[in-house]
TORKOL-4160 file (C-alpha; in steps of 0.2 Angstrom, whole numbers, padded with zeros to 4 digits, m for minus):
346
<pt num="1" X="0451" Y="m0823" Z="m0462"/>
<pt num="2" X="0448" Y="m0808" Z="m0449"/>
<pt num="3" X="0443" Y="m0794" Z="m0458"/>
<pt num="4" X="0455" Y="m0800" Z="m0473"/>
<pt num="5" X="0470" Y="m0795" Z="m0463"/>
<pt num="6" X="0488" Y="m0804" Z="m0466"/>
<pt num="7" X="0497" Y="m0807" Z="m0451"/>
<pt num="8" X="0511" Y="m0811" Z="m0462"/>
<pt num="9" X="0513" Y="m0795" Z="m0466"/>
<pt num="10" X="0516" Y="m0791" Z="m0450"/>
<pt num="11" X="0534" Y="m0802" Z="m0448"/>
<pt num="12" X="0549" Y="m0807" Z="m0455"/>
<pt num="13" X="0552" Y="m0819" Z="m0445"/>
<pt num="14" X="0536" Y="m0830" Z="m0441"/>
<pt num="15" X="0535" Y="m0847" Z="m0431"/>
<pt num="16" X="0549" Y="m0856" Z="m0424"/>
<pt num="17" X="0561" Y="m0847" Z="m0438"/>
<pt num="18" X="0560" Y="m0834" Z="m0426"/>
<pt num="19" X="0569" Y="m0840" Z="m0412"/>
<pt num="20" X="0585" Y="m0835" Z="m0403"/>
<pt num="21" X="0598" Y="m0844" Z="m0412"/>
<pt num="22" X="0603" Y="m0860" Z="m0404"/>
<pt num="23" X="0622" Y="m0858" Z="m0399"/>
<pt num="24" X="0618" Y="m0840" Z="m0392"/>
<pt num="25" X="0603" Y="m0845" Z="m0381"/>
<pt num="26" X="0615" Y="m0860" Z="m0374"/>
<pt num="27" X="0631" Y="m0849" Z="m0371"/>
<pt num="28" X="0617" Y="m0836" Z="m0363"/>
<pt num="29" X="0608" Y="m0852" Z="m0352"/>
<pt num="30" X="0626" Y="m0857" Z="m0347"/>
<pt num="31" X="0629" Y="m0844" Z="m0338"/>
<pt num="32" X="0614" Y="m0842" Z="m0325"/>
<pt num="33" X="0618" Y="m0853" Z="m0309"/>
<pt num="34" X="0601" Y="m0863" Z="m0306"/>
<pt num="35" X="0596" Y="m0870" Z="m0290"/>
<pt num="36" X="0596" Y="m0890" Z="m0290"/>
<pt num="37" X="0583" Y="m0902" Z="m0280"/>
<pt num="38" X="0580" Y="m0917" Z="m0278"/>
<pt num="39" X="0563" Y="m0918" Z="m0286"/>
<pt num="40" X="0566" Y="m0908" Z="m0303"/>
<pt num="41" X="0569" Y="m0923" Z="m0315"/>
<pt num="42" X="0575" Y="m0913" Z="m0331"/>
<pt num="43" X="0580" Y="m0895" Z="m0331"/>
<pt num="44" X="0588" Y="m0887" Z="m0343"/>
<pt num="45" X="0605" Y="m0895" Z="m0344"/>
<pt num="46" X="0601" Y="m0906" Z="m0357"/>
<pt num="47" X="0591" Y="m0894" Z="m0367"/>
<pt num="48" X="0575" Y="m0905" Z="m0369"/>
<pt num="49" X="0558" Y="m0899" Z="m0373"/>
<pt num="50" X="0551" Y="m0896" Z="m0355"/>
<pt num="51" X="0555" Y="m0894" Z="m0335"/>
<pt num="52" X="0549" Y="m0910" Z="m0326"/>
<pt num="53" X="0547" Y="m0909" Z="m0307"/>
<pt num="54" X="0540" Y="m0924" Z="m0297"/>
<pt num="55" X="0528" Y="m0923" Z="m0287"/>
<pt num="56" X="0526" Y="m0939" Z="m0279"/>
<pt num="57" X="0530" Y="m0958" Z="m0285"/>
<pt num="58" X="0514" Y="m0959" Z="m0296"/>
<pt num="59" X="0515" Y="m0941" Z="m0304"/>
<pt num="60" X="0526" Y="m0930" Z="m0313"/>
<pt num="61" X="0525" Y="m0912" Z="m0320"/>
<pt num="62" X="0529" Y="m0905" Z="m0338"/>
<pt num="63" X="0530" Y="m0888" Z="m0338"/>
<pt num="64" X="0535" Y="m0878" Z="m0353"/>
<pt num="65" X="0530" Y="m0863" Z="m0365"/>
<pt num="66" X="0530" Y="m0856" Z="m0380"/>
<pt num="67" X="0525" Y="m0843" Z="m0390"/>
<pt num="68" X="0530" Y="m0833" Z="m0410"/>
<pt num="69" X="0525" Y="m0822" Z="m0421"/>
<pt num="70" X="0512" Y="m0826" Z="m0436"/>
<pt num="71" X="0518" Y="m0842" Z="m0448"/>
<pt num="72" X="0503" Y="m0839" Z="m0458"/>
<pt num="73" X="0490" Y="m0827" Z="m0465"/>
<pt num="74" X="0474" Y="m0833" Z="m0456"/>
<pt num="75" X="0472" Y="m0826" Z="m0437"/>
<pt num="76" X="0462" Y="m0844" Z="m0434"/>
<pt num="77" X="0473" Y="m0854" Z="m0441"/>
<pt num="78" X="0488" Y="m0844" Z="m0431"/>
<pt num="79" X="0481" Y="m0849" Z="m0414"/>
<pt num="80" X="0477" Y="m0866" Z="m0420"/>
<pt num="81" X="0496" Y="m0869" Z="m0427"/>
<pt num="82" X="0503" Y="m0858" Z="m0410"/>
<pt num="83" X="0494" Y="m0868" Z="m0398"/>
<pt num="84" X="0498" Y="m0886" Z="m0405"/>
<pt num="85" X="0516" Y="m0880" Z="m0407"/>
<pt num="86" X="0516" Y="m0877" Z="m0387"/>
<pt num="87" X="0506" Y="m0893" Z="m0383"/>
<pt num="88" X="0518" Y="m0900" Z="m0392"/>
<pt num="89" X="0535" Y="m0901" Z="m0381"/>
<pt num="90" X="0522" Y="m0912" Z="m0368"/>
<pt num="91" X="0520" Y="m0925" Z="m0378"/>
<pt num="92" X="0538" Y="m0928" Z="m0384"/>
<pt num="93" X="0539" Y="m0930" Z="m0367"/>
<pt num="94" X="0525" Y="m0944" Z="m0367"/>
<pt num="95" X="0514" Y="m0934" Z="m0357"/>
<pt num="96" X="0498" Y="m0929" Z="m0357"/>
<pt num="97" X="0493" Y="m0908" Z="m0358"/>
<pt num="98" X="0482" Y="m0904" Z="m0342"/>
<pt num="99" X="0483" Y="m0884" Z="m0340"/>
<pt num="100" X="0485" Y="m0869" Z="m0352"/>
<pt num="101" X="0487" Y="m0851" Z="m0351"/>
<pt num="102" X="0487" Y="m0838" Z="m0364"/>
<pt num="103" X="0503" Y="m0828" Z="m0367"/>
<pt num="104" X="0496" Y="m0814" Z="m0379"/>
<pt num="105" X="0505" Y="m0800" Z="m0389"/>
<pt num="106" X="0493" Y="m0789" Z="m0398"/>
<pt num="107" X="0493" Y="m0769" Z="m0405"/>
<pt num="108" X="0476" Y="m0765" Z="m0403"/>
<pt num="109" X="0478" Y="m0749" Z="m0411"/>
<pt num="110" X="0484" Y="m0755" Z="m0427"/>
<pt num="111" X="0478" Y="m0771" Z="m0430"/>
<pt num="112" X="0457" Y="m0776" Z="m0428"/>
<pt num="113" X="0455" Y="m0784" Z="m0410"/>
<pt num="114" X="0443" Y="m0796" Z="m0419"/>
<pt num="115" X="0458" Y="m0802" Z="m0427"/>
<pt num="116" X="0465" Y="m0807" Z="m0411"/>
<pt num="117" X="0449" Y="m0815" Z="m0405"/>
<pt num="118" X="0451" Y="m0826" Z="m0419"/>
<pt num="119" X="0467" Y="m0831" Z="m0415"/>
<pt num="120" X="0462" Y="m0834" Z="m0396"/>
<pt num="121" X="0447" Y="m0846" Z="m0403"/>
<pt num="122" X="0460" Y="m0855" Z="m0414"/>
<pt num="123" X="0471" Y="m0859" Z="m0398"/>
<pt num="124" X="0456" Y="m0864" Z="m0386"/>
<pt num="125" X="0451" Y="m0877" Z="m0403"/>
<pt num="126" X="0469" Y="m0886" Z="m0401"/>
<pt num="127" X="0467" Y="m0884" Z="m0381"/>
<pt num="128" X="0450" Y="m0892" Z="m0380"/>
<pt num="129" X="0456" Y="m0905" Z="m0393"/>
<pt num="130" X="0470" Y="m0909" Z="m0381"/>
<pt num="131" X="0458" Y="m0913" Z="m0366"/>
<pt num="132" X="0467" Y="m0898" Z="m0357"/>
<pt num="133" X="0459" Y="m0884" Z="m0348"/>
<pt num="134" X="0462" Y="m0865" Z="m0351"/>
<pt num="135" X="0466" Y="m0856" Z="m0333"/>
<pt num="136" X="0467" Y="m0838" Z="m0339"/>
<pt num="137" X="0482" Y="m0828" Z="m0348"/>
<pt num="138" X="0492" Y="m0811" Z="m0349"/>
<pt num="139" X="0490" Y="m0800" Z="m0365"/>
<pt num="140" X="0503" Y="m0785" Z="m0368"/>
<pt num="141" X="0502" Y="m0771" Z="m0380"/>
<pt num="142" X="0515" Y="m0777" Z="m0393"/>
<pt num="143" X="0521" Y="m0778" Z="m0411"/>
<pt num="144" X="0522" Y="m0788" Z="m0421"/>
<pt num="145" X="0508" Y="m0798" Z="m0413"/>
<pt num="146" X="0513" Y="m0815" Z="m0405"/>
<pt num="147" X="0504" Y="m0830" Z="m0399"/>
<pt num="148" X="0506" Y="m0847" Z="m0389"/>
<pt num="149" X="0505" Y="m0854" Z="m0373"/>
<pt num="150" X="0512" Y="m0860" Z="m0355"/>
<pt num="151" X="0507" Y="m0877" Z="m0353"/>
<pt num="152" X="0507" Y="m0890" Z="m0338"/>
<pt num="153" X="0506" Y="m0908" Z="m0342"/>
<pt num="154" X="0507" Y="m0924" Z="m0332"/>
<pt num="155" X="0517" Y="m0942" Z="m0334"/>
<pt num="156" X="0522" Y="m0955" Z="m0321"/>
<pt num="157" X="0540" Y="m0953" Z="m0317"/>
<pt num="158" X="0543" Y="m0970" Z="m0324"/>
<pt num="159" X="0538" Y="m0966" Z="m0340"/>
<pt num="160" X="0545" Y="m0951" Z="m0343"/>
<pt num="161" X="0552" Y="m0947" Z="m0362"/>
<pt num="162" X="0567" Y="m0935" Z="m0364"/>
<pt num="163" X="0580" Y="m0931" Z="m0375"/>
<pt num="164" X="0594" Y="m0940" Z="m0367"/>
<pt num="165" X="0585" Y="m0956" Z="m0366"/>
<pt num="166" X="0591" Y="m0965" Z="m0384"/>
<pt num="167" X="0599" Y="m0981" Z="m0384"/>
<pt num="168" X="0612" Y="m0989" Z="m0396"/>
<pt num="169" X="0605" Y="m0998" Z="m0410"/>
<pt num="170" X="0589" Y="m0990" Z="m0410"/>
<pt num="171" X="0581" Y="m0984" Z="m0426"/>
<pt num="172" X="0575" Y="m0966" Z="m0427"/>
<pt num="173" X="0558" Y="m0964" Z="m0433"/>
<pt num="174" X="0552" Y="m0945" Z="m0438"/>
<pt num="175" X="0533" Y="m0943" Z="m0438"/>
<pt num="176" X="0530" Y="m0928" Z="m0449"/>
<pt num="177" X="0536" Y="m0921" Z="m0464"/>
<pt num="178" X="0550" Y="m0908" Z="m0469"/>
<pt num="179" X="0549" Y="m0891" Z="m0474"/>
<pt num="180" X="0538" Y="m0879" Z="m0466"/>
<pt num="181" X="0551" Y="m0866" Z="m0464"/>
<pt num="182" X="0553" Y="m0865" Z="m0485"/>
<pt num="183" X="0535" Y="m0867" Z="m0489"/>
<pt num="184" X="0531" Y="m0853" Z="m0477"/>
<pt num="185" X="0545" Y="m0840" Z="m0484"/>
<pt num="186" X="0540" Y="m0849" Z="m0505"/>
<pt num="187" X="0522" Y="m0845" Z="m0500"/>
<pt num="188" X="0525" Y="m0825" Z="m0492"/>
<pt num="189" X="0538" Y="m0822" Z="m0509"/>
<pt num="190" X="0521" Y="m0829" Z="m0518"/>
<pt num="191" X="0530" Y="m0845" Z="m0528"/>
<pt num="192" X="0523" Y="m0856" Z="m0516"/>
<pt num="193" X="0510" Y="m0873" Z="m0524"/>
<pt num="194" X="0494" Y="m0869" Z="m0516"/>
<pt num="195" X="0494" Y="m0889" Z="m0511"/>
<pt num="196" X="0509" Y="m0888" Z="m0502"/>
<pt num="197" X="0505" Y="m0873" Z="m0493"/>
<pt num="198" X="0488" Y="m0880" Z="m0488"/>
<pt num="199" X="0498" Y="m0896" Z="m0485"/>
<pt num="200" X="0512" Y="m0886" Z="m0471"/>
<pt num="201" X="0496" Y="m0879" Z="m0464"/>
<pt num="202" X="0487" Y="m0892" Z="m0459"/>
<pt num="203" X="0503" Y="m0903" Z="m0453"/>
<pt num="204" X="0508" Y="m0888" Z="m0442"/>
<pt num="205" X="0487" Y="m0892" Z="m0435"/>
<pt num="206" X="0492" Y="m0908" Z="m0430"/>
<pt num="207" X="0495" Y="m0912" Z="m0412"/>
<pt num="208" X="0507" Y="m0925" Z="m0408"/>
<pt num="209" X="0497" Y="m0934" Z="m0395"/>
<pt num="210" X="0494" Y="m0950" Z="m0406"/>
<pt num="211" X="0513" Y="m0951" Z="m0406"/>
<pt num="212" X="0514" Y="m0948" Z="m0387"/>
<pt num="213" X="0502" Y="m0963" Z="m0384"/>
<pt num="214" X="0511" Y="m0973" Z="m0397"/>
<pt num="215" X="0529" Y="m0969" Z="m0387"/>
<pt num="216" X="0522" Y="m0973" Z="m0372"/>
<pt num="217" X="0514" Y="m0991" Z="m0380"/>
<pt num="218" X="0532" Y="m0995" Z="m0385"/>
<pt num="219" X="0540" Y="m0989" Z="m0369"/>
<pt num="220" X="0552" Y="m0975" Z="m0378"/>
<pt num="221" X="0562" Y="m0968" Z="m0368"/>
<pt num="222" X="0570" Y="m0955" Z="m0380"/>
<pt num="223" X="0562" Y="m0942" Z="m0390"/>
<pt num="224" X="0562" Y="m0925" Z="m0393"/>
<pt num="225" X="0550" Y="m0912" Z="m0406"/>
<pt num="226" X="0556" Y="m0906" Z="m0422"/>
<pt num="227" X="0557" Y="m0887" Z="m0420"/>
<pt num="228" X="0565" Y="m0870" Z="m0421"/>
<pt num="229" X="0583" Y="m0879" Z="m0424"/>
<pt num="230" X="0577" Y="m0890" Z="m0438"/>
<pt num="231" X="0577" Y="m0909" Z="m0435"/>
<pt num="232" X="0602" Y="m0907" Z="m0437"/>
<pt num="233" X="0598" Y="m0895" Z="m0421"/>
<pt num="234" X="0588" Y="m0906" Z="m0411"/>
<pt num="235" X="0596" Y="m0923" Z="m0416"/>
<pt num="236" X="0612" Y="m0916" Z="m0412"/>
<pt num="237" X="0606" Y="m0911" Z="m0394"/>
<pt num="238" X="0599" Y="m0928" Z="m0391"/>
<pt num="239" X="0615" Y="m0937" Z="m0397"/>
<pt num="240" X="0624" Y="m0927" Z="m0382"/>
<pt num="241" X="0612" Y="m0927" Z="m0373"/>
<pt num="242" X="0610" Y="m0949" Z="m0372"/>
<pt num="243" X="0629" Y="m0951" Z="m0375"/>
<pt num="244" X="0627" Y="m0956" Z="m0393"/>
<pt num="245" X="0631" Y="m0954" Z="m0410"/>
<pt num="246" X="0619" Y="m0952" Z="m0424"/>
<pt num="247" X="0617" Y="m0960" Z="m0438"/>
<pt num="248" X="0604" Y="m0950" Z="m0452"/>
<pt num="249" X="0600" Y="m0957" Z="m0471"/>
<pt num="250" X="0596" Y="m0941" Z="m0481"/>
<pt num="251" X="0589" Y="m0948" Z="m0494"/>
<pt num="252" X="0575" Y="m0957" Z="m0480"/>
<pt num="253" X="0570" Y="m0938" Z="m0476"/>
<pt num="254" X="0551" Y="m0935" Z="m0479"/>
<pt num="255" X="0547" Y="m0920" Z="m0488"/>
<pt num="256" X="0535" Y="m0909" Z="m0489"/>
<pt num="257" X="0528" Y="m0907" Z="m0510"/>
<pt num="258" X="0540" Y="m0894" Z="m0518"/>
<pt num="259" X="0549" Y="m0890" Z="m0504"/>
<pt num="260" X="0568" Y="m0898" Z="m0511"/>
<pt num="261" X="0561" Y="m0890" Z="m0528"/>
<pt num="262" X="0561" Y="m0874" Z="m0519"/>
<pt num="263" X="0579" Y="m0876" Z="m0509"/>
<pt num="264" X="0586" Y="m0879" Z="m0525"/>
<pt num="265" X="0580" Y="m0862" Z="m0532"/>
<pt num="266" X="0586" Y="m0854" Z="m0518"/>
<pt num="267" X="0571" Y="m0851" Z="m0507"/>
<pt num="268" X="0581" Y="m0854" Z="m0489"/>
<pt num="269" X="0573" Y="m0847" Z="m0475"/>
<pt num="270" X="0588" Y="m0836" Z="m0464"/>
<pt num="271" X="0585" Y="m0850" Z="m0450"/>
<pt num="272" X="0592" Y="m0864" Z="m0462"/>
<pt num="273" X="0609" Y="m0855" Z="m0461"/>
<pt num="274" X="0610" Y="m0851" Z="m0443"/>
<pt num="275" X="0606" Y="m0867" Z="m0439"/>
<pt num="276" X="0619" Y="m0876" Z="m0450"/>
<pt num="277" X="0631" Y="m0863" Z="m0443"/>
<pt num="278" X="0628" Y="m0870" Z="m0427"/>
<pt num="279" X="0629" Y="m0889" Z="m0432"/>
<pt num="280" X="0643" Y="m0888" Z="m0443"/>
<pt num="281" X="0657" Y="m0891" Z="m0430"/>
<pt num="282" X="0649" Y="m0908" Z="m0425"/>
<pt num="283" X="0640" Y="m0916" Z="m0440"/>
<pt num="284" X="0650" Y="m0924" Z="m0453"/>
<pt num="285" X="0641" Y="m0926" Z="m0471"/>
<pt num="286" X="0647" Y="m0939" Z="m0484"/>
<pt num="287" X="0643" Y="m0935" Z="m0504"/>
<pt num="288" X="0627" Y="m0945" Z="m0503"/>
<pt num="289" X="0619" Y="m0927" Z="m0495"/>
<pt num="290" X="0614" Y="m0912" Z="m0506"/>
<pt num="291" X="0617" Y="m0897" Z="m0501"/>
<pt num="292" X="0598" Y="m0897" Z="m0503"/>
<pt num="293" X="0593" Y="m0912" Z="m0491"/>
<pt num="294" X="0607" Y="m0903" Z="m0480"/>
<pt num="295" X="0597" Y="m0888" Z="m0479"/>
<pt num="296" X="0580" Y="m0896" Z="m0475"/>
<pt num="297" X="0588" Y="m0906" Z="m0461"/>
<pt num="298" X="0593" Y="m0887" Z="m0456"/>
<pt num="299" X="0575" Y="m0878" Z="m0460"/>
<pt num="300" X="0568" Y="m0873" Z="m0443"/>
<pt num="301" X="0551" Y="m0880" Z="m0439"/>
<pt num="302" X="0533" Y="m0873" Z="m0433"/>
<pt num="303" X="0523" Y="m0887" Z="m0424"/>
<pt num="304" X="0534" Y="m0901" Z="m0432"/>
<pt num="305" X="0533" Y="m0921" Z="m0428"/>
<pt num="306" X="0541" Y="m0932" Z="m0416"/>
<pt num="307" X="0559" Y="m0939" Z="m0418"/>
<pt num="308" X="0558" Y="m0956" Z="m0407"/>
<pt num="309" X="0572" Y="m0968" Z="m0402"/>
<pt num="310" X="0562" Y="m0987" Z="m0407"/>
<pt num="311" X="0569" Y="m1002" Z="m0401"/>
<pt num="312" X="0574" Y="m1011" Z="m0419"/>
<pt num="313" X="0564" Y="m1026" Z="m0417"/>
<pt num="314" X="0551" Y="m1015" Z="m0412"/>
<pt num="315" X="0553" Y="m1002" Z="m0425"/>
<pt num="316" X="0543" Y="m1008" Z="m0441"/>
<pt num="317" X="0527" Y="m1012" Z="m0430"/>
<pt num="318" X="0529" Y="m0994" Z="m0422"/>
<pt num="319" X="0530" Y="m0987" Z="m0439"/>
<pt num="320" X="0515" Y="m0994" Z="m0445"/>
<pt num="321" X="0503" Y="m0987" Z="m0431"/>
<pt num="322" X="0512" Y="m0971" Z="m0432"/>
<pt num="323" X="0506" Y="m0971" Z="m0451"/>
<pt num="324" X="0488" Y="m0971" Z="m0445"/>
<pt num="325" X="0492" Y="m0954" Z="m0439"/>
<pt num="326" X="0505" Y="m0946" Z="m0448"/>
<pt num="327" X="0506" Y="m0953" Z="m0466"/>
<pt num="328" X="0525" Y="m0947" Z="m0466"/>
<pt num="329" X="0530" Y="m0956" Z="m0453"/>
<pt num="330" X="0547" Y="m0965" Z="m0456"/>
<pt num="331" X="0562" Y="m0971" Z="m0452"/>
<pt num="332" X="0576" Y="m0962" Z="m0454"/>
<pt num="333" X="0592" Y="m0966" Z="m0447"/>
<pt num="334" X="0600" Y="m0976" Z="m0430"/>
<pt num="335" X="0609" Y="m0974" Z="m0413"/>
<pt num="336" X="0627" Y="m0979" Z="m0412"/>
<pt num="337" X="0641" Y="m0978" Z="m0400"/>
<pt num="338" X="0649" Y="m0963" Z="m0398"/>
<pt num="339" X="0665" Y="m0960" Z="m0411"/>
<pt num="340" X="0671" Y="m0946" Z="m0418"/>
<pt num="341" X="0656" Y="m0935" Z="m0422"/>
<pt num="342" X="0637" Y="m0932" Z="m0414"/>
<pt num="343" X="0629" Y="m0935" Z="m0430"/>
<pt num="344" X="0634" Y="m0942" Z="m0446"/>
<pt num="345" X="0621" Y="m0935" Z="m0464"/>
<pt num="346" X="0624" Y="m0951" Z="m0477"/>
């Protein structure tokens, strides 16, 4: 650690748990008038992970960013988790991260600047891991400190993976574990397991490119990444998005160790309520979901795993390559026609 300084003293809100709100930031996106052409394949009307702009019939661009406060104690490990989180929304959209910049936020006269050397190594790690190249940044004078990047990626336009592209009858496979949100707030309240805290850690680490490669093997064409609104938020996007309604078996839900232990002592991070306050209205739960297993299909995730449309013929053989990567991997509900409600919690 950088001169034994907590950056999670720093926050109350770290990682994804600090993002806007998701009906706020919708009702705020709905009203700016955006300028259409021809060549911008996804923008934001669907909500999906990145902005994809053609550029000619071979080549695509993803362009996204992100950045949050600290999710952990260690400066390193901060950039590592920020940087993957970024990389991230690239390959849920099967493509492959080529460009980086820095976006920094950083009060030098109150926290070491080593310490944010540290966390500028961590993200150039995941970078170079990535096979992208860093072109440069911006830092500001700000506190709490913040972290993450503007990435550009590349697809073929035939291949491209978004959030509107699930299909009926298609089995939903989740790559990574649930959680991170509650081990975080167990761990800064001090009653979270050691293990499960190393556990979140590295799974946050964990790029998704083996599950972008794998997608792109099996020719998925709907997919998103598990994130700030928990996976109710981002599957219910998807299921407006493709047209669809969800179905999700709580009780298929991977866990992280101790994390359903902890909801059920009442360790919920504030991001668990403000997302179930915004999926409330269009998911319907049945008596074979806790509250508990509600609330970790709610918790917002930092760097989480890919949620994937599979073919259900196809599905077992995807989820076994997956599990090469991503021990959690699994399946956890399917795609049906549209009735009634976007998503359905048996």
């Amino acid at each position: 650690m950088s001169n034994n300084f907590d950056l999670l003293s720093t926050v109350e809100y770290g990682g994804c748990s600090a993002k806007m709100p998701p009906g706020k930031l919708a009702e705020l996106l709905g009203s700016i008038p955006l300028i259409k052409n021809e060549n911008i394949l996804v923008d934001i009307d669907t909500h999906d992970d990145a902005g994809v702009y053609k550029i000619n019939d071979n080549t695509a661009l993803i362009i996204t960013t992100d950045f949050f406060p600290p999710v952990c104690s260690d400066a390193y490990e901060f950039g590592q988790i920020a940087a993957a989180n970024s990389l991230s929304d690239v390959y849920a959209m099967g493509g492959k991260p080529l460009l980086a910049l820095n976006l920094t936020m950083f009060p030098s006269a109150t926290i070491p600047v080593e310490v944010l050397r540290d966390i500028l190594l961590g993200g150039q790690d995941k970078i170079n891991e990535a096979g992208a190249f860093t072109m440069g940044g911006h830092t500001i004078e700000d506190t709490p400190p913040k972290y993450g990047l503007a990435v550009v990626g590349i697809t073929h336009p035939d291949k491209l993976v978004t959030n509107s592209g699930l299909k009926v009858g298609q089995k939903l496979i989740l790559t990574k574990a649930l959680g991170t949100g509650v081990i975080i707030a167990a761990h800064k309240l001090k009653l979270a397991d050691s293990d499960a805290y190393s556990l979140t850690i590295n799974q946050m680490k964990q790029l998704n490119d083996h599950g972008a490669d794998i997608m792109n093997e099996f020719g998925i064409t709907g997919a998103t990444d598990i994130t700030g609104f928990g996976l109710l938020g981002h599957v219910l996007k998807m299921a407006q998005a493709s047209g669809v309604s969800v179905t999700l078996h709580s009780g298929s839900l991977p866990a992280i160790p101790t994390a359903i232990d902890m909801l059920d002592q009442g360790c919920i991070p504030g991001a668990a309520f403000r997302n179930r306050s915004y999926i409330e209205n269009d998911v319907l739960t049945t008596g074979g979901c806790s509250p508990e297993l509600l609330l970790l299909a709610c918790d917002a995730q930092t760097s989480g795993g890919l949620l994937m449309g599979v073919d259900a013929d196809k599905a077992g053989e995807a989820l076994t390559k997956l599990k090469q990567f991503y021990p959690d991997a699994a399946i956890i509900g399917e795609v049906m026609p549209r009735s009634g409600k976007a998503v359905y919690m048996v």
